[in-house]
C-alpha positions as a LaTeX table, in Angstrom:
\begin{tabular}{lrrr}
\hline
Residue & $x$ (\AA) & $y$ (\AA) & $z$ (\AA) \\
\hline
Unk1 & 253.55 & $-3.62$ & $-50.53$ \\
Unk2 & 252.19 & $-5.73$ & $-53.06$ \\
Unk3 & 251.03 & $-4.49$ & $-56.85$ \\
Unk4 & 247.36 & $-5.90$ & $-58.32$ \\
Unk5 & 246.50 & $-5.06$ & $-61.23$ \\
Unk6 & 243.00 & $-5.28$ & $-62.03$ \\
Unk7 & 243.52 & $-5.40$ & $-65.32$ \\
Unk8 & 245.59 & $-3.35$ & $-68.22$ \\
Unk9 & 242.77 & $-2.60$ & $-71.34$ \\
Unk10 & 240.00 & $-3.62$ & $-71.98$ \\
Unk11 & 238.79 & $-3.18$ & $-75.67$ \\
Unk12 & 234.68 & $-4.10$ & $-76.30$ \\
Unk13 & 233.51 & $-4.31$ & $-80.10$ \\
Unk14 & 230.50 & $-4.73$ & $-81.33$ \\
Unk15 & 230.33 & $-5.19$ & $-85.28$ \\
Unk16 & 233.13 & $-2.78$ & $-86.29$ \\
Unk17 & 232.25 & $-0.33$ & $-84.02$ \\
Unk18 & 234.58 & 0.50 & $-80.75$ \\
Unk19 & 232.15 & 0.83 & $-77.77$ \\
Unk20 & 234.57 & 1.33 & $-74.99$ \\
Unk21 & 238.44 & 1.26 & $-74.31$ \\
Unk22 & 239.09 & 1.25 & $-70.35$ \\
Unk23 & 242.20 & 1.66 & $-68.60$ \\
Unk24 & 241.96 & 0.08 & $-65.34$ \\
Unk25 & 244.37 & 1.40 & $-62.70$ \\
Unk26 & 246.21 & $-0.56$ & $-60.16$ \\
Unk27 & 244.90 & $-2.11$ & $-56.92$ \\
Unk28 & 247.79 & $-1.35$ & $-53.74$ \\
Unk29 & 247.16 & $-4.26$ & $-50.86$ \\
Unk30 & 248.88 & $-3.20$ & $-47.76$ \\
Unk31 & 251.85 & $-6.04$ & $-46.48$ \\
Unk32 & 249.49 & $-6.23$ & $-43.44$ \\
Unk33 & 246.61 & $-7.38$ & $-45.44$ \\
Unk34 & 248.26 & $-9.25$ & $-47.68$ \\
Unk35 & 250.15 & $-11.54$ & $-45.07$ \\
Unk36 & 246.86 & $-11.90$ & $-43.00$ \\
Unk37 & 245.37 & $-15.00$ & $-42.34$ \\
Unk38 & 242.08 & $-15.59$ & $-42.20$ \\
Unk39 & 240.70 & $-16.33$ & $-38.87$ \\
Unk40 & 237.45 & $-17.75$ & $-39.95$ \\
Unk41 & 237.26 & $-21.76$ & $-40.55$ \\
Unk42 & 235.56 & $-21.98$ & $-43.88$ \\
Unk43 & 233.26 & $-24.51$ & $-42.19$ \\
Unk44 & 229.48 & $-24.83$ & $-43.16$ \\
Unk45 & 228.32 & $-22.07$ & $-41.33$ \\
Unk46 & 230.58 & $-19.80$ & $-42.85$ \\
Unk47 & 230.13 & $-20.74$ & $-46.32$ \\
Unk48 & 226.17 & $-20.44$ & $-45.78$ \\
Unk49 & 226.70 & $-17.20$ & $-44.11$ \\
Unk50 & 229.16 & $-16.02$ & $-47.03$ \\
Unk51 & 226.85 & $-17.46$ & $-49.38$ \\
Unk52 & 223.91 & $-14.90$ & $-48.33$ \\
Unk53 & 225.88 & $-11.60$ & $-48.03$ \\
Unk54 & 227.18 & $-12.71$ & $-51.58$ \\
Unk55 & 223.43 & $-12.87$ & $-52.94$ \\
Unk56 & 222.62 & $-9.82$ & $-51.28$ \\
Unk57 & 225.74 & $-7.47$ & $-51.95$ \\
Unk58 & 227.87 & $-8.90$ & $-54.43$ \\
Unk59 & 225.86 & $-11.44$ & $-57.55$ \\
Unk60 & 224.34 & $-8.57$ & $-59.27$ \\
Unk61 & 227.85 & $-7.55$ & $-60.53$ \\
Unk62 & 229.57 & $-10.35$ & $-59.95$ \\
Unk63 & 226.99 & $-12.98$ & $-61.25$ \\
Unk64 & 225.48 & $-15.87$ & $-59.58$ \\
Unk65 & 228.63 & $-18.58$ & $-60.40$ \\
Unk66 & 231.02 & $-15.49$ & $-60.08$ \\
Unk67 & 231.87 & $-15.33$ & $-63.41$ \\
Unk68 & 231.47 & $-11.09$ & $-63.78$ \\
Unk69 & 228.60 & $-11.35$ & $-65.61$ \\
Unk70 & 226.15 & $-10.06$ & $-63.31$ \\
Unk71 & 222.96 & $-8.10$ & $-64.51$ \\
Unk72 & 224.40 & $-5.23$ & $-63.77$ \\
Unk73 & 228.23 & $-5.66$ & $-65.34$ \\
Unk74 & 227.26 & $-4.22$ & $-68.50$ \\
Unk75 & 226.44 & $-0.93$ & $-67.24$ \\
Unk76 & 229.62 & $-0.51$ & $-65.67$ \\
Unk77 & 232.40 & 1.17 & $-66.71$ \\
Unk78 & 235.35 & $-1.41$ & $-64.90$ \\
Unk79 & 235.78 & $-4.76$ & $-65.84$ \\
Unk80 & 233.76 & $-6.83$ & $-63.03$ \\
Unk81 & 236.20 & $-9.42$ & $-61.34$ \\
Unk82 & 235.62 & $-13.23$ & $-62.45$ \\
Unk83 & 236.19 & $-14.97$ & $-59.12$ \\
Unk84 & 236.87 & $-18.38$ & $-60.80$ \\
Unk85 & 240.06 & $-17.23$ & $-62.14$ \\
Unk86 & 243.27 & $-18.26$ & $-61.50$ \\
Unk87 & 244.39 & $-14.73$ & $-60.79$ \\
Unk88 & 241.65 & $-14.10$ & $-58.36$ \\
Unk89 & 242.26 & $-17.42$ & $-56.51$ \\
Unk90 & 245.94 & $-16.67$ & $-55.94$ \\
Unk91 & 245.60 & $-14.12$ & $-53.81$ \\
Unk92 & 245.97 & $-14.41$ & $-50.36$ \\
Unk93 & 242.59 & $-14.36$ & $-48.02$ \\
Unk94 & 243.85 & $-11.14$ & $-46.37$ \\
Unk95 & 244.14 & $-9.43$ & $-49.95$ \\
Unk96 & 240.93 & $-10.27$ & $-50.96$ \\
Unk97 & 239.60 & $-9.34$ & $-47.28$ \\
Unk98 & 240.71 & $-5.86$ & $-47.82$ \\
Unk99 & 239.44 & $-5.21$ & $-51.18$ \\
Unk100 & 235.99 & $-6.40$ & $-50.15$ \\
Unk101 & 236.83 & $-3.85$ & $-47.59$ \\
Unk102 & 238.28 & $-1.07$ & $-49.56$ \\
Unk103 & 236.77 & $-0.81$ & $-52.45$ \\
Unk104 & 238.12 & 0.37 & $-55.84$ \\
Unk105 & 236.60 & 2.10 & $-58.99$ \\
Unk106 & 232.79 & 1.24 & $-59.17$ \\
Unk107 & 233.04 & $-1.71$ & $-56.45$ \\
Unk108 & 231.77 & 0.46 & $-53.00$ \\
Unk109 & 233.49 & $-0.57$ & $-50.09$ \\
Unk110 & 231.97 & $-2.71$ & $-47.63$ \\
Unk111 & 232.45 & $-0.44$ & $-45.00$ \\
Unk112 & 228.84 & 0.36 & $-44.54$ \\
Unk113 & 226.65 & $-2.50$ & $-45.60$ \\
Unk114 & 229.62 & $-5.40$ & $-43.84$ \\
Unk115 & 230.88 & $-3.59$ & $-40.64$ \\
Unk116 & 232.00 & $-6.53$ & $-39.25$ \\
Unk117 & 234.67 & $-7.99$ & $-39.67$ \\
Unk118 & 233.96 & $-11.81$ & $-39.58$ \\
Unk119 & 230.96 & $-11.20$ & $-42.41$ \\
Unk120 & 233.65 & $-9.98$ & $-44.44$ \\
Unk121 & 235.73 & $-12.93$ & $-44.05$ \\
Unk122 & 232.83 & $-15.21$ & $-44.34$ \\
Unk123 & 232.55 & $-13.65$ & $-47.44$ \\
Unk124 & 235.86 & $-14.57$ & $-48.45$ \\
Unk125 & 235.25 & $-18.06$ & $-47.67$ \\
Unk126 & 232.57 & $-17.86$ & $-49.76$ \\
Unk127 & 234.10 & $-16.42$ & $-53.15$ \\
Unk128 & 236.89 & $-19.39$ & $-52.62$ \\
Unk129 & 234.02 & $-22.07$ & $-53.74$ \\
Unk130 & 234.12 & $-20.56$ & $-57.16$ \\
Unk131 & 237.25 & $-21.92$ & $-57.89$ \\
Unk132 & 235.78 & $-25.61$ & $-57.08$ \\
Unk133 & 233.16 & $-24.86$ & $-59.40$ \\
Unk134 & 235.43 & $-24.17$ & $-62.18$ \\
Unk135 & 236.71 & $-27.90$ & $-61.90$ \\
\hline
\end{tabular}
């Protein structure tokens, strides 16, 4: 099994006052997820596919460029995931497959609203273009 953690503390100030101290807790990828390729080419169709279940399910957390600041990231209690970071890019397709998936803390699982599997992974094709944009 592999260990992700989402984060360790998170600390927002405003002025001198202390709004919020999170701990986040850790994120367990099975081997078989993390090891599993993704059987989707990230061709145009995918990415234009990914690119509309992202819209719909994922920018108004994650923001529009992916960056966590979605409008509704402040009224959350977790730290929203910035998908142009290094440590989101490292992981392997399969581990990111399985979190959209899963779920974890205030991010619902996919279950429901993606029951198929290839959406998922066009997803995932998808949240890989933020780390192009970054450039």
């Amino acid at each position: 099994m592999i260990l992700i953690i989402r984060g360790l503390l998170t600390i927002c100030i405003t002025g001198t006052s202390l709004i919020m101290i999170q701990q986040t807790t850790p994120w367990i990828v099975p081997d078989k997820y993390v090891k599993m390729p993704n059987p989707v080419k990230a061709d145009t169709k995918s990415l234009a596919a990914g690119k509309a279940l992202y819209v719909v399910n994922c920018e108004a957390c994650h923001g529009k460029k992916g960056l966590g600041n979605g409008t509704k990231a402040p009224d959350l209690k977790t730290v929203v995931g910035n998908f142009t970071k290094d440590t989101f890019q490292s992981q392997t397709d399969g581990t990111i497959f399985y979190k959209i998936t899963e779920g974890g803390d205030e991010m619902p699982n996919a279950k429901k609203d993606l029951p198929y599997d290839i959406d998922r992974w066009n997803l995932v094709n998808y949240l890989r273009t933020f780390a192009a944009a970054k450039k």
